[in-house]
C-alpha atoms as a printed R data frame, in Angstrom:
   type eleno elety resid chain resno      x      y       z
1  ATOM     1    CA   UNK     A     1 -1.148 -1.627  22.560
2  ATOM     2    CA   UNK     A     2 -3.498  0.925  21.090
3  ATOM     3    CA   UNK     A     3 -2.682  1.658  17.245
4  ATOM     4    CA   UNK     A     4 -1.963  5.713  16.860
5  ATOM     5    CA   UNK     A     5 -2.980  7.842  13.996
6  ATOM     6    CA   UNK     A     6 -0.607  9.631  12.261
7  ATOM     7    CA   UNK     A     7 -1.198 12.674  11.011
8  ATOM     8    CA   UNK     A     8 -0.316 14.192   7.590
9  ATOM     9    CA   UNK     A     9 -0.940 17.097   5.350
10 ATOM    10    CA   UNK     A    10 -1.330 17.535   1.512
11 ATOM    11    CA   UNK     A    11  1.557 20.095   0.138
12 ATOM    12    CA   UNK     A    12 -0.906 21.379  -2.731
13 ATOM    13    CA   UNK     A    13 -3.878 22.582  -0.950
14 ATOM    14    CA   UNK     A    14 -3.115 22.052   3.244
15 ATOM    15    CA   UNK     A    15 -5.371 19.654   3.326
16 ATOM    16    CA   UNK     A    16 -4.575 18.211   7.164
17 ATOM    17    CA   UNK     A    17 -5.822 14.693   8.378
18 ATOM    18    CA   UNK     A    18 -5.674 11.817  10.843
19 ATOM    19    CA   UNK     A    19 -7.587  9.793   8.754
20 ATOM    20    CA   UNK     A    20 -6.204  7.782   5.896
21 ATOM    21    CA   UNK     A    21 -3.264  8.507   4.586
22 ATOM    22    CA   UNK     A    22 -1.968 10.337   1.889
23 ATOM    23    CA   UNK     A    23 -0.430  9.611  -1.554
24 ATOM    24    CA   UNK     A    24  3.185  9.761  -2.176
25 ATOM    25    CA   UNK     A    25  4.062 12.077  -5.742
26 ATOM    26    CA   UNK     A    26  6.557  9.795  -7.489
27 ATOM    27    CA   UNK     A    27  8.523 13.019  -8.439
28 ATOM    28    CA   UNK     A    28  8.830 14.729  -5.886
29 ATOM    29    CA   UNK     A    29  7.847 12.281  -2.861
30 ATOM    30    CA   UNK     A    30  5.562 14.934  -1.052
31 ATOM    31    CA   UNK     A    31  2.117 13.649  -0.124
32 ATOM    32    CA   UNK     A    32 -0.767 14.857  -1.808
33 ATOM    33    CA   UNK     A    33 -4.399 14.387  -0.941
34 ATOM    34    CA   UNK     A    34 -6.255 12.438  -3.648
35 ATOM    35    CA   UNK     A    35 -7.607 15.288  -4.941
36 ATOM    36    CA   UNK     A    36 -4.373 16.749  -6.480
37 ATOM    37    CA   UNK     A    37 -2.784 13.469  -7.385
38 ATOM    38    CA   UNK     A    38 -3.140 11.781 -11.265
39 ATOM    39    CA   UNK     A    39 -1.858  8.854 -12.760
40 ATOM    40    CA   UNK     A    40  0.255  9.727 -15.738
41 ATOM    41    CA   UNK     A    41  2.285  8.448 -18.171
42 ATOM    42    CA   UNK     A    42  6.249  8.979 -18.538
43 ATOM    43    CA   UNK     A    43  8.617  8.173 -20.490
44 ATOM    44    CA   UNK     A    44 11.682  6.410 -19.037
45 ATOM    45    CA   UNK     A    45 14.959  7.360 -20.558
46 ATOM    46    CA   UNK     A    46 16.863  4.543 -19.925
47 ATOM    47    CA   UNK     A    47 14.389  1.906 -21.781
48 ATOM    48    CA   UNK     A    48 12.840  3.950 -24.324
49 ATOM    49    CA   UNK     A    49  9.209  2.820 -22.635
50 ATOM    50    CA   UNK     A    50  6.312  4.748 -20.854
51 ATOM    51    CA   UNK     A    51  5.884  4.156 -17.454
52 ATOM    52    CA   UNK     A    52  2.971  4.957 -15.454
53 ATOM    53    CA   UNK     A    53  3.310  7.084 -12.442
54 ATOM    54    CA   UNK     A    54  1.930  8.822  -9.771
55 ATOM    55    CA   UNK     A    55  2.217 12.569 -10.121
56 ATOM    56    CA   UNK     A    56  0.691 15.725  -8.400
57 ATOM    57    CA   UNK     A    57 -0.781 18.599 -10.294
58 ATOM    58    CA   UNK     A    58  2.041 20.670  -9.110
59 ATOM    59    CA   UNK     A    59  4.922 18.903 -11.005
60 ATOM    60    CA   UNK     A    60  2.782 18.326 -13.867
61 ATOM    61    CA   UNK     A    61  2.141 21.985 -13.703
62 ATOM    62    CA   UNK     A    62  6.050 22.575 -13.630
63 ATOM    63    CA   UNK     A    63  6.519 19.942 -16.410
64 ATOM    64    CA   UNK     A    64  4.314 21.602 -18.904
65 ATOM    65    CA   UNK     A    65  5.358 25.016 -18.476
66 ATOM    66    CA   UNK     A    66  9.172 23.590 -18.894
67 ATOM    67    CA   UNK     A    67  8.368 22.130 -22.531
C-alpha cells in the first residue's frame, strides 16, 4: 500500500505543501510553517512555573498588544 502525502497549509503566510509537515501553535492549534513558529516561554497559572511552548508570531503578536 503506497504511503499518501498529506497536504497542509501555514495560517500566517499560505505557505501550501506536500512535503513535511507543519507545526502545531500550542495556543491556538493552527499549523504554522517553521518560519512563523518560536519557542517561548509561559507562565502556567496553575503552578506558578514557566513552561516552554510552541507559539506562532500571530498569538504572540495578539499577546503583546493585550498587555
Amino acid at each position: 500500500m503506497a504511503e499518501t502525502k498529506s497536504p497542509w497549509m501555514c495560517h500566517v503566510c499560505d505557505y501550501f505543501s506536500t512535503i513535511g509537515e507543519g507545526v502545531t501553535c500550542s495556543e491556538c492549534y493552527k499549523l504554522v510553517c517553521r518560519d512563523h513558529i518560536t519557542t517561548a516561554t509561559v507562565l502556567n497559572g496553575d503552578s506558578g512555573l514557566y513552561e516552554l511552548k510552541m507559539i506562532c508570531v500571530a498569538c504572540q503578536f495578539v499577546k503583546n498588544i493585550n498587555r
